[in-house]
LOZA-751488 format. One line per field, with one value per atom (N, C-alpha, C): residue in one letter; x, y, z. Coordinates in steps of 0.05 Angstrom, whole numbers, plus 5000, padded with zeros to 4 digits. Each point is the difference from the previous one (the first is absolute). Example, Ala and Ser with C-alpha at 12.3 -4.5 7.8 and 13.67 -1.06 7.14 Angstrom:
// residues 2
resn: c(A	A	A	S	S	S)
px: c(5264	4982	5018	4993	5016	4985)
py: c(4886	5024	5024	5021	5024	5022)
pz: c(5156	5000	5000	4986	5001	5014)
// end
This chain:
// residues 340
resn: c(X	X	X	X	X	X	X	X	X	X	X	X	X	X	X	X	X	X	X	X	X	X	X	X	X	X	X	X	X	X	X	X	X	X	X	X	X	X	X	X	X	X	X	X	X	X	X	X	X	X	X	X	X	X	X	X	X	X	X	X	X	X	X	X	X	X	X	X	X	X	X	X	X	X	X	X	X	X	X	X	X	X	X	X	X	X	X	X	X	X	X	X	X	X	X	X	X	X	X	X	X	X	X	X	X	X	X	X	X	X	X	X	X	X	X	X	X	X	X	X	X	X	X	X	X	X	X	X	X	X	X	X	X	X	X	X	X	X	X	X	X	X	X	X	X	X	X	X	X	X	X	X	X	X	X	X	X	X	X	X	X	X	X	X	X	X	X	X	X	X	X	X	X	X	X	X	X	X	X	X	X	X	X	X	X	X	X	X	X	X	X	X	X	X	X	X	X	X	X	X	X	X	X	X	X	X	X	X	X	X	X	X	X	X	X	X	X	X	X	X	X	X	X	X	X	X	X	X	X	X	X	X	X	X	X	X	X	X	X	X	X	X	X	X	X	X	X	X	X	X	X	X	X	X	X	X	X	X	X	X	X	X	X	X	X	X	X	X	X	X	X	X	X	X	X	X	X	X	X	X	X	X	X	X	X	X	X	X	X	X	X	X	X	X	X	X	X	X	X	X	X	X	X	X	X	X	X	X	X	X	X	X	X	X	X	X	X	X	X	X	X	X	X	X	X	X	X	X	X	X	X	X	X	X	X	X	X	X	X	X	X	X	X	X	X	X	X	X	X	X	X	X	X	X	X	X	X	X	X	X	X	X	X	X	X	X	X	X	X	X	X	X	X	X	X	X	X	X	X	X	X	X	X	X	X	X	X	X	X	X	X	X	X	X	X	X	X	X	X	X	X	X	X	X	X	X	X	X	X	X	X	X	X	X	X	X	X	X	X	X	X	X	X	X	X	X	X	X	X	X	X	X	X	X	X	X	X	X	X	X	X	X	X	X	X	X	X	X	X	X	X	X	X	X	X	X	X	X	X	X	X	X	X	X	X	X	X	X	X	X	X	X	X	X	X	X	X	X	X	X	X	X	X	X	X	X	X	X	X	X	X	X	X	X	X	X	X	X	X	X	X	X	X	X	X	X	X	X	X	X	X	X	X	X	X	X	X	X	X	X	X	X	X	X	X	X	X	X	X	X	X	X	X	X	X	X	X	X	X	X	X	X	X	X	X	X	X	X	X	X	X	X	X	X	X	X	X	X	X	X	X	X	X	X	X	X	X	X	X	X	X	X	X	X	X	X	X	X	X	X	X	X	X	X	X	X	X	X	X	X	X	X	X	X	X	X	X	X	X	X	X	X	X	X	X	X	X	X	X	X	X	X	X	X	X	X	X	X	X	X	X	X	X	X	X	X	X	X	X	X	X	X	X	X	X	X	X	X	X	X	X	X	X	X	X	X	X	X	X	X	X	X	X	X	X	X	X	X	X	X	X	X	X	X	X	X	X	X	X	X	X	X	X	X	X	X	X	X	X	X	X	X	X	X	X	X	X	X	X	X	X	X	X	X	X	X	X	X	X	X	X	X	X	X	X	X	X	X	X	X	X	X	X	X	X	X	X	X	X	X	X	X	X	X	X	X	X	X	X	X	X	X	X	X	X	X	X	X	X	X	X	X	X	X	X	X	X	X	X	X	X	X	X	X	X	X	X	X	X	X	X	X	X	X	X	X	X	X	X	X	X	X	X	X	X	X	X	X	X	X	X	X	X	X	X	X	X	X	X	X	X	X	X	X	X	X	X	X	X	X	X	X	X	X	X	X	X	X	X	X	X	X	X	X	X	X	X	X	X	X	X	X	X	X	X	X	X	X	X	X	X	X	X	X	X	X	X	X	X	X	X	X	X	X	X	X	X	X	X	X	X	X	X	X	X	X	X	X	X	X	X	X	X	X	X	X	X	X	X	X	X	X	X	X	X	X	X	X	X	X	X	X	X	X	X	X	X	X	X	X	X	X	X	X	X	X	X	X	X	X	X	X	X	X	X	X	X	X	X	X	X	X	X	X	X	X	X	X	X	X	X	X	X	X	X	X	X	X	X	X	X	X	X	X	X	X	X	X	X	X	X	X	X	X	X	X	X	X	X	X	X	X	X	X	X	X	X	X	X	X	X	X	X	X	X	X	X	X	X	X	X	X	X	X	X	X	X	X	X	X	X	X	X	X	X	X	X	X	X	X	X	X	X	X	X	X	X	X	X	X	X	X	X	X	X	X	X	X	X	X	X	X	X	X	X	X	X	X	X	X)
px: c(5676	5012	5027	5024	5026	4993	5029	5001	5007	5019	5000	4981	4980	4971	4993	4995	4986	5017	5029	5009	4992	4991	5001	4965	4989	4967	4988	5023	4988	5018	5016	5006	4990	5001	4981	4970	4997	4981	5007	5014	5007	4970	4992	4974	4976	4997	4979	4974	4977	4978	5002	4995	4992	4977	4986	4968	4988	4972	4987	4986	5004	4994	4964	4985	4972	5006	5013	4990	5028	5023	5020	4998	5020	4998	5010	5012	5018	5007	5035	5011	4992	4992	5001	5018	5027	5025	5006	4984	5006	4976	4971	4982	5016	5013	5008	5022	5023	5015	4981	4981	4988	4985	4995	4976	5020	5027	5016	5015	5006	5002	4984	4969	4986	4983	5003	4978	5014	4986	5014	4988	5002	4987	5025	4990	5019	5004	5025	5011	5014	5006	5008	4974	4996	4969	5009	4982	5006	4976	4995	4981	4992	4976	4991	4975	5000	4988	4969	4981	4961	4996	4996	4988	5000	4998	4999	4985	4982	4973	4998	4973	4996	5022	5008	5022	5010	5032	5016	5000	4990	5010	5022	5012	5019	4995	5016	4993	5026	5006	5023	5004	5016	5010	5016	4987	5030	4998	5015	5017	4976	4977	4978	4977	4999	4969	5003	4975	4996	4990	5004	4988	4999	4977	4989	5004	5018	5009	4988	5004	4978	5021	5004	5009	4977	4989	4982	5010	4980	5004	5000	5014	5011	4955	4992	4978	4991	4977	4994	4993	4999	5005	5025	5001	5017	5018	5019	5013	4995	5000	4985	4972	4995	4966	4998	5030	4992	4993	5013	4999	4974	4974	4974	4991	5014	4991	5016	5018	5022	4992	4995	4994	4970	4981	4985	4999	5020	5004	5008	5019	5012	4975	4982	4977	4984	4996	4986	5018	5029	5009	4997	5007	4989	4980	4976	4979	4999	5012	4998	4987	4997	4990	5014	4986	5020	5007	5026	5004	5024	5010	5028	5018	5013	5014	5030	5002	5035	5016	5020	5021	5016	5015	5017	5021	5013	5025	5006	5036	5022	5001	4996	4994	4957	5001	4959	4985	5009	4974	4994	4972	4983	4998	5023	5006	5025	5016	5019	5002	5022	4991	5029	5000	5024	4995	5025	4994	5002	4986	4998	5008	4997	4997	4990	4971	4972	4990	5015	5008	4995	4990	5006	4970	5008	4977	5000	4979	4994	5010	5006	5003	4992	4980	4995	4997	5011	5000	4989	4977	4975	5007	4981	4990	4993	5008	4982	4976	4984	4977	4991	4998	4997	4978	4998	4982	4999	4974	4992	4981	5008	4982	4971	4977	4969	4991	5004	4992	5004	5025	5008	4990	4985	4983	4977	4981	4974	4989	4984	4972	4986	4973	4981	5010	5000	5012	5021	5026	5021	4986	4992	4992	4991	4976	4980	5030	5010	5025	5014	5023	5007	4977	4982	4979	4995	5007	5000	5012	5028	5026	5003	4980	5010	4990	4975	4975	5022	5012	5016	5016	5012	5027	4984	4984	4986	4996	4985	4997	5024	5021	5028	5021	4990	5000	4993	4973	4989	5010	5005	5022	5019	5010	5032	4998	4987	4988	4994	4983	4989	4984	4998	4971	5006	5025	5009	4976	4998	4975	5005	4992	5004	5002	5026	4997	4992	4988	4996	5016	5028	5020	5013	4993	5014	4984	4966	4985	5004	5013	4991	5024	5014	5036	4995	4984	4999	4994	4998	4998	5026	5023	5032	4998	4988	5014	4979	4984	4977	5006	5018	5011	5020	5009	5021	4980	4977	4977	4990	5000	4982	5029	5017	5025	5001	4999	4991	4981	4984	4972	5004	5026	4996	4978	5005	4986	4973	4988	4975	4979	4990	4986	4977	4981	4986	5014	5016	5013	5011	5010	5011	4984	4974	4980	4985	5004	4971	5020	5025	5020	4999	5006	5001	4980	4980	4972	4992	5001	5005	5019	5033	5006	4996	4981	4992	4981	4971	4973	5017	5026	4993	5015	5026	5006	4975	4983	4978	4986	4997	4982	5007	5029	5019	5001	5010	4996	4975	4978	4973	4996	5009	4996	5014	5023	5003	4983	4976	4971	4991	5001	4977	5016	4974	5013	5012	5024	5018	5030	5006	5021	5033	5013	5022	5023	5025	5019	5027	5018	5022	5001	5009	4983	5028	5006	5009	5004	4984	4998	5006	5010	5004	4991	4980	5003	4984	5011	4989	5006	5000	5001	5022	5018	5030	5016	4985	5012	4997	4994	4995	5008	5009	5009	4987	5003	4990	5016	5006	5017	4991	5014	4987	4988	5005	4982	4976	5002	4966	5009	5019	5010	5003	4995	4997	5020	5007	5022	4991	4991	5005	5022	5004	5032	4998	5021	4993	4988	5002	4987	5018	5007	5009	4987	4977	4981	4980	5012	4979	4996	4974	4998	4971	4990	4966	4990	4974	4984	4970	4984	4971	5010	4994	4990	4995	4977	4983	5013	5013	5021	5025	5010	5015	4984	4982	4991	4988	4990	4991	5021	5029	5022	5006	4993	5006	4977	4978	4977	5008	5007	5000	5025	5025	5017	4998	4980	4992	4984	4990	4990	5015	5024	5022	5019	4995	5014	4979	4984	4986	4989	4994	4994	4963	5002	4966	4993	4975	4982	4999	4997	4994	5020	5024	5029	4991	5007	4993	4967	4987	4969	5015	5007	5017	5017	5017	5022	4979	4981	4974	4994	4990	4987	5014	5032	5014	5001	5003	5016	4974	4973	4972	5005	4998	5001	5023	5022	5011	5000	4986	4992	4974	4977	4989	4997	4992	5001	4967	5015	4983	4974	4981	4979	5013	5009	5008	5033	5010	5020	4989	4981	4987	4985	4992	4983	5028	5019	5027	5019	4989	5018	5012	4977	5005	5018	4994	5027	5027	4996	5027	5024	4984	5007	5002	4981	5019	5024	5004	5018	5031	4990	5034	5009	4981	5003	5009	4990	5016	5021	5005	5022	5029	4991	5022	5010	4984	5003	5014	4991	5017	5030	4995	5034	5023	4982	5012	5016	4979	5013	5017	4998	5028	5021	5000	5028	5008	4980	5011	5034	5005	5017	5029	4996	5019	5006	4968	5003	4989	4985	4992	4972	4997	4959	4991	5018	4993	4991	4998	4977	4969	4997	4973	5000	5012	5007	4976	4986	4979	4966	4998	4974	5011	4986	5016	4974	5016	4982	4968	4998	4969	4986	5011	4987	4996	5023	4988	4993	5000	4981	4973	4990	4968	5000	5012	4988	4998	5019	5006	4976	4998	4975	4971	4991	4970	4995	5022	4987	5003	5017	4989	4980	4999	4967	4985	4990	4992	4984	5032	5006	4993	4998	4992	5018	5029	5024	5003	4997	4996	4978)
py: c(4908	5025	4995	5014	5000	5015	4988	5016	5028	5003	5028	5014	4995	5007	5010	4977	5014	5015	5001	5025	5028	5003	5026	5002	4987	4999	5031	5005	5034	5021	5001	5025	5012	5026	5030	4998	4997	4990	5023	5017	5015	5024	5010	5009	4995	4974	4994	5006	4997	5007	4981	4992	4979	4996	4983	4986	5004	5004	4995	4980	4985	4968	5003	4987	4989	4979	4980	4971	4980	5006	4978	4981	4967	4988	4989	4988	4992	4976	5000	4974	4986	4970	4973	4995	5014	4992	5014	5023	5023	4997	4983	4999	4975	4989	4968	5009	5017	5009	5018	5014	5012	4987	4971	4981	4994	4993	4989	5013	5018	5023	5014	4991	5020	4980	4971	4986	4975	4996	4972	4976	4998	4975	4976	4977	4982	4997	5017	4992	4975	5005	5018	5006	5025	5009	4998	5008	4996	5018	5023	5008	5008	4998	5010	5016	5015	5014	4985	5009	4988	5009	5026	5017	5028	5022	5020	5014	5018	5007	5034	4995	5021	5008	4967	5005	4972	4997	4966	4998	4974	4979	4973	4990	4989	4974	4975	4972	4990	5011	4984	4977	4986	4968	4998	4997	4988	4980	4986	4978	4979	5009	4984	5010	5031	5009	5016	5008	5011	5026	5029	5024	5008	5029	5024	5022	5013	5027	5020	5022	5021	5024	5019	5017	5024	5016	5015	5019	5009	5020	5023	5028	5021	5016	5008	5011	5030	5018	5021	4995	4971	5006	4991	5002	5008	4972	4996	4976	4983	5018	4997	4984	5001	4990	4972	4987	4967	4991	5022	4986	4992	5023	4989	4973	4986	4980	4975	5005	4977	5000	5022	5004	4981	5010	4988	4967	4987	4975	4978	5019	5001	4992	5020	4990	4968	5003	4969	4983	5001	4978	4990	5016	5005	4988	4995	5001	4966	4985	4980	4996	5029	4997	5004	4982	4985	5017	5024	5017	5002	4993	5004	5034	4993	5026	4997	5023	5014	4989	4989	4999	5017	5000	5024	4997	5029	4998	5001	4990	4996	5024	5025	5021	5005	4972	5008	5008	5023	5000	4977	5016	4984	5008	5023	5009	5015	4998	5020	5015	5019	5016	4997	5007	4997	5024	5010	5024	5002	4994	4992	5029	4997	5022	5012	4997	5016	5011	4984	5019	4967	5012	4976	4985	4979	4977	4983	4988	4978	4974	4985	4966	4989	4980	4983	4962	4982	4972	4982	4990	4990	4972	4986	4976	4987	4973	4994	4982	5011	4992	4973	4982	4964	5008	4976	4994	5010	5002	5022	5013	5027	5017	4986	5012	4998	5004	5010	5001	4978	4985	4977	4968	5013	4968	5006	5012	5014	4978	5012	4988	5005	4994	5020	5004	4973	4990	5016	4996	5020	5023	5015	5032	5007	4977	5008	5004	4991	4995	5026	5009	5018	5032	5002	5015	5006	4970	5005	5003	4996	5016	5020	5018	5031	5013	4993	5009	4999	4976	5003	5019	4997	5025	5033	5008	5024	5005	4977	5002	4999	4989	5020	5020	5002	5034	5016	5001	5021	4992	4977	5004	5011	4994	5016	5026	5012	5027	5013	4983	5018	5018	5024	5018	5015	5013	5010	5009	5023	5010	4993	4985	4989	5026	5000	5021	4984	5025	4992	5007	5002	5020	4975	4972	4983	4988	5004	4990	5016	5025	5023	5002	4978	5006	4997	4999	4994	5033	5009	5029	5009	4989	5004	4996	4971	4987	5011	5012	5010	5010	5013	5021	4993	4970	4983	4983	4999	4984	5020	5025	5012	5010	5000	4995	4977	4977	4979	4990	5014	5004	5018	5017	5025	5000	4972	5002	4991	4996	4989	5020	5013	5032	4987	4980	4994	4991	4981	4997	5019	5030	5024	5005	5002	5020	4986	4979	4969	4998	4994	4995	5026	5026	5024	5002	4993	4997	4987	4968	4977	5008	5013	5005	5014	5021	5018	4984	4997	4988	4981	4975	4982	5010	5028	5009	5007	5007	5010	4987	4976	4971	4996	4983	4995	5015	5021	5017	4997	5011	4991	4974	4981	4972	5005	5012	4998	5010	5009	5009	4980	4978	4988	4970	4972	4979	4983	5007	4981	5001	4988	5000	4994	5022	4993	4991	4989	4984	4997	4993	4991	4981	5006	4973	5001	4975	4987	5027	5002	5026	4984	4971	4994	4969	4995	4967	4994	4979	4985	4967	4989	4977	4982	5021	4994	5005	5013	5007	4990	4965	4994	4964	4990	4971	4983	4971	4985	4969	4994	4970	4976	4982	4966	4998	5010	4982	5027	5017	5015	5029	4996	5031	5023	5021	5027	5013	5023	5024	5016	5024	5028	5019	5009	5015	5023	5014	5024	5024	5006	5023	5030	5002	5029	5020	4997	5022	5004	4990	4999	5029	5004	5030	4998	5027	4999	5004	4985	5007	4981	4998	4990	4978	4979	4967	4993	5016	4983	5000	5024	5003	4981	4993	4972	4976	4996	4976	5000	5019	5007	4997	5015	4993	4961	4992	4968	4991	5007	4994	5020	5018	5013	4994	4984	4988	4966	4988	4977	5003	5018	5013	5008	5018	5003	4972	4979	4979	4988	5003	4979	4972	5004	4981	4995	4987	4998	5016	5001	5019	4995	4970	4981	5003	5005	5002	5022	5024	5028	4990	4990	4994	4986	4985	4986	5011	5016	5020	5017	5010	5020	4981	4970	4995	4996	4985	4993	5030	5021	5016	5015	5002	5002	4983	4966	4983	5022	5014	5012	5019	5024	5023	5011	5000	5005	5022	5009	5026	5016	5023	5021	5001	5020	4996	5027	5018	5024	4990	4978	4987	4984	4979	4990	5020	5030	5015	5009	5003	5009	4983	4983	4983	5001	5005	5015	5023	5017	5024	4983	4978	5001	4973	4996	4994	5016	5018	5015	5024	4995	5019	4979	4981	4980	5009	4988	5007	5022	5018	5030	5007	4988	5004	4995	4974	4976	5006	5016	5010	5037	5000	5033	4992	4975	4999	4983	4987	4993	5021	5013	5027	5018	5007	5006	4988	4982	4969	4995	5010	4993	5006	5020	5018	4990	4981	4969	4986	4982	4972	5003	5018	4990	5002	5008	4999	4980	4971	4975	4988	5015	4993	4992	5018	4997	4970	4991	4979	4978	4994	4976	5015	5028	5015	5023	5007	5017	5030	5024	5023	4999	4978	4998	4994	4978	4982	5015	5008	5020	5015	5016	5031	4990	4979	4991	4987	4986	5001	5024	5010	5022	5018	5001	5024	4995	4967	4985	5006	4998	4998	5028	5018	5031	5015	4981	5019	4985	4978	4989	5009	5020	5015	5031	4999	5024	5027	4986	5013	5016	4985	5018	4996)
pz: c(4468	5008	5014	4993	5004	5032	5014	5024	4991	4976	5000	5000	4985	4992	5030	5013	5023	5011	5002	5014	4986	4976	4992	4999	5016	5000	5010	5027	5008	4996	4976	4994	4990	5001	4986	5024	5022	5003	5031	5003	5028	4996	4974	5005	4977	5022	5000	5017	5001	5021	5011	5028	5012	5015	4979	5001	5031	5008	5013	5003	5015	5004	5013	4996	5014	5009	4992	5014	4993	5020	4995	5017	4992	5009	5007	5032	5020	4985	5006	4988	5019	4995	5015	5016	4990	5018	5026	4995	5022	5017	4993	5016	5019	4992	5011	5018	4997	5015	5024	5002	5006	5032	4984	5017	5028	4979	5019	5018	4998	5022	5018	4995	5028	5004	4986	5013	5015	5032	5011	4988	4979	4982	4994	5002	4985	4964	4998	4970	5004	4967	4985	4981	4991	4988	4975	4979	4972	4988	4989	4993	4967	5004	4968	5001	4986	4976	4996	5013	4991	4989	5019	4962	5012	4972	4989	5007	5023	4995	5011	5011	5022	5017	5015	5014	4992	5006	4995	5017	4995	5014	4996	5023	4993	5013	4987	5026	5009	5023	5014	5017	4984	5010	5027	5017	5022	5007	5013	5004	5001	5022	5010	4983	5005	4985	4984	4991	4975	5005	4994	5006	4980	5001	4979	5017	4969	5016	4982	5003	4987	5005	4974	4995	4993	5019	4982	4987	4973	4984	5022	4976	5019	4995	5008	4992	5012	4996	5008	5033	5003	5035	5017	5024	5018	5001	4996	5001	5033	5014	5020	5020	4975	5007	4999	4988	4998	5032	5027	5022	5008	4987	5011	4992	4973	4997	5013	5009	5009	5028	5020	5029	4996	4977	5012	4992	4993	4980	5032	5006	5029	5023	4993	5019	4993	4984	4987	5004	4998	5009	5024	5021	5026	5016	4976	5002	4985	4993	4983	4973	4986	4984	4966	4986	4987	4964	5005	4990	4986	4981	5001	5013	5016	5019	4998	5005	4998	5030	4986	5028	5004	5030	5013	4982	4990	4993	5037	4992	5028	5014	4994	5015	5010	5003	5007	4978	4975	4983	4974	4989	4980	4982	4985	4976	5008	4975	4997	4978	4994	4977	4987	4972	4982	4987	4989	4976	4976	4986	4973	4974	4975	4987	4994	5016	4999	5021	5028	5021	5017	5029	5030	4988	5001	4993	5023	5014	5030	4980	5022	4993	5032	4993	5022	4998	5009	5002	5015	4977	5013	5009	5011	5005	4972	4981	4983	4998	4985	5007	4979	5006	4997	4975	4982	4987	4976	4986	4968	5006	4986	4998	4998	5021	4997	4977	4983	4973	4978	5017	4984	5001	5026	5016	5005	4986	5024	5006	5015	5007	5020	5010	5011	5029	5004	5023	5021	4981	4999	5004	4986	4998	5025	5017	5018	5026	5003	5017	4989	4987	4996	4996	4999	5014	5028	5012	5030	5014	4984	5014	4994	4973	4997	5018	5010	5017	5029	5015	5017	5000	4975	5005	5004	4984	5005	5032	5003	5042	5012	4995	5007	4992	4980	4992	5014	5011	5008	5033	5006	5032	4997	4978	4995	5006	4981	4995	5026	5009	5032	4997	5016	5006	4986	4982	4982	4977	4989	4987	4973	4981	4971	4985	4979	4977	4978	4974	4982	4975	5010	4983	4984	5013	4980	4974	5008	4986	4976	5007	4979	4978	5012	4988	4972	4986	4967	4993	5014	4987	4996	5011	4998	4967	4994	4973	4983	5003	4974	4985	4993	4987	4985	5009	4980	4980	5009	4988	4975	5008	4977	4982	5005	4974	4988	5021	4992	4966	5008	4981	4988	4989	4982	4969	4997	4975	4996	5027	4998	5018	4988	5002	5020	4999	5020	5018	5001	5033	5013	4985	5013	5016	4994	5005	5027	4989	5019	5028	4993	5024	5019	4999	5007	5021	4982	5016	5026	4990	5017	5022	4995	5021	5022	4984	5030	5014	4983	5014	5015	4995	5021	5022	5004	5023	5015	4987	5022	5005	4987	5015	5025	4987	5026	5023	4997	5026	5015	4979	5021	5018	4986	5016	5023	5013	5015	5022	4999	5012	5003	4988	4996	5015	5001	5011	4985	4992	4978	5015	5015	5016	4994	5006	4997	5013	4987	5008	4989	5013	4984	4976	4984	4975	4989	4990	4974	4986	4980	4981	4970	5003	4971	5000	5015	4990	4983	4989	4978	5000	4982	5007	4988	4999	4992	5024	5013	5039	5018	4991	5026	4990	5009	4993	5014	4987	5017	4999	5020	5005	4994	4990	4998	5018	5027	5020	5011	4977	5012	5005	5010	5018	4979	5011	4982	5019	4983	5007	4980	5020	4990	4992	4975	4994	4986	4996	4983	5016	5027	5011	4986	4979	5006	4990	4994	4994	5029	5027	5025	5007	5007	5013	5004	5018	5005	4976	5006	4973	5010	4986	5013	4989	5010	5017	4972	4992	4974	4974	4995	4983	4997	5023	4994	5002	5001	4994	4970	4991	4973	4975	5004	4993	4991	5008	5006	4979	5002	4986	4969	4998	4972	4992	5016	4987	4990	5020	4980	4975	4999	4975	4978	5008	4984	4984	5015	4996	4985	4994	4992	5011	5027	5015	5004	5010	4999	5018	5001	5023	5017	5008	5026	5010	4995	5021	5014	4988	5013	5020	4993	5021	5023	4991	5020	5029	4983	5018	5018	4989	5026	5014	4989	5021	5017	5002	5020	5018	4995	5008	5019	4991	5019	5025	4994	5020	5024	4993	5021	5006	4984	5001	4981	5010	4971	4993	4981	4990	5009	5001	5005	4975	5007	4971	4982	5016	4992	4983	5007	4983	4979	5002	4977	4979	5013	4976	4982	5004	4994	4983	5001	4986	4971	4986	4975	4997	5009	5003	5005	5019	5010	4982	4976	4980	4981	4995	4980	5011	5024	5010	5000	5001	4998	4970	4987	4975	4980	5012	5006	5005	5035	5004	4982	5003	4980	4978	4987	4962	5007	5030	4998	5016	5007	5020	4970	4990	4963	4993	5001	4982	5009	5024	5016	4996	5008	4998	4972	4974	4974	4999	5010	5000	5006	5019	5011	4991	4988	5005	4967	4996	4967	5004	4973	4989	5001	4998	4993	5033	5022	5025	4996	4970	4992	4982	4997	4981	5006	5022	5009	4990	5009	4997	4982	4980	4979	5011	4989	5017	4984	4984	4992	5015	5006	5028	5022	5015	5020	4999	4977	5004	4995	4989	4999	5033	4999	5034	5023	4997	5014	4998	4971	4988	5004	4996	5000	5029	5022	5033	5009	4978	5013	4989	4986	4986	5017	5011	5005	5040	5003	5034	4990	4976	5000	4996	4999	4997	4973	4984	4968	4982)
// end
């Protein structure tokens, strides 16, 4: 292509419509100019591009260390809300517990905001976290240990938290994306119908439990075993909090167990991860009768927050579990609860 060429690239082009964006993506160059202006870090930084997702992430080089920065997607909630998970990231560090956490920009905060073409999107610049992904090294060993630091962090959650009365408005947040799920499924006449279903019976589970002794907490809300690393010399780091909010105890630990499952990992890992995580908290019986629900409710969730986010990031989220797969799981443990 001639330079003339490209000079005559936007003529006739004054009415045109101009597109509605879902999900753009920050140049490298402007996250890097960005770092280096509100952070007292030693450059010169150099940044790139990880990856594409839910939300980007980016890995910035400076002089000495190495950081992960995070651009989240613009979404149906409050751009706002990343602070509950950074304040409380803030606390665990505090606390020595071993998390990847956000540092002060030069004016004191732990996110800032940019305006993108889809509107104000957060950015925050973590700590990076050493080693490979848990999924890439297991073993039982490992697991029983990272179990017993999830179980810790929950017990400072609920310090964080304080006397503060637990809602259940976050557990319930998949009722936001249900409705992207059953478009989702336009063409598959039983999952219209079975999903619809499932979503009410398990709002009204959920809610009940909170009657009952299944206790809640500040949780994770997403781990799995791609969220948590582990170092040559043993050490684990927790990462990835931006799905944190209240929700029952058992539910994020269940999460962990129905994502080694999703991976294809053995069973004994997930056995593993309870037992460590009992040795520091054990579970309630009214959380052990539950447990079942609270796998097919990740599962649930997950395939209705998919389907929301298609919209962004692409259908191809489903790309590891295809909607066969999860609607038989999803479907075997609600017939099973009595849901459909």
């Amino acid at each position: 292509m001639t330079l003339a060429t490209v000079s005559n690239t936007t003529e006739g082009t004054d009415d045109l419509v101009v597109a509605r964006i879902t999900h753009s993506v920050v140049d490298p160059e402007f996250i890097n100019e960005e770092v280096t202006r509100r952070y007292d870090l030693k450059g010169p930084f150099e940044t790139f591009l990880l990856y594409r997702g839910m939300n980007d992430v980016y890995l910035v080089q400076g002089a000495e260390d190495r950081y992960a920065l995070r651009v989240w997607r613009k979404t149906y909630r409050d751009v706002d809300e990343v602070r509950e998970e950074l304040d409380f990231l803030e606390f665990l560090k505090q606390h020595d517990f071993p998390a990847s956490t956000a540092f002060r920009t030069r004016d004191g905060e732990l996110y800032f905001k940019i305006m993108t073409p889809e509107g104000v999107r957060a950015v925050a610049l973590y700590s990076w976290a050493p080693g490979r992904k848990f999924g890439d090294c297991l073993s039982e060993e490992t697991a029983e240990r990272i179990g017993a630091a999830f179980a810790r962090m929950h017990l400072l959650g609920q310090e964080f938290h304080g006397d503060k009365p637990y809602g259940v408005e976050n557990a319930l947040r998949f009722q936001v994306t249900v409705p992207a799920l059953l478009d989702f499924v336009y063409d598959r006449p039983d999952d219209l119908r079975d999903y619809a279903v499932i979503a009410e019976k398990l709002g009204e589970r959920l809610t009940q439990l909170q009657s009952e002794d299944v206790p809640m907490g500040i949780c994770h809300c997403d781990f799995h075993p791609s969220n948590v690393h582990v170092a040559e010399d043993g050490t684990i780091t927790l990462l990835d909090f931006d799905g944190t909010g209240e929700d029952f105890l058992m539910q994020d630990v269940k999460n962990f167990v129905w994502g080694n499952l999703f991976y294809g990992f053995p069973d004994s890992i997930g056995d593993a991860f309870e037992r460590g995580y009992e040795s520091v908290r054990p579970f309630t019986e009214a959380e052990k009768a539950n447990g079942e629900l609270f796998l097919m409710a990740k599962a649930f969730r997950l395939v209705s927050g998919m389907a929301k986010a298609s919209s962004a990031v692409g259908r191809g989220t489903l790309r590891f579990r295809n909607l066969d797969w999860l609607g038989d799981y999803i479907k075997t443990r609600a017939r099973d609860l009595g849901m459909i």
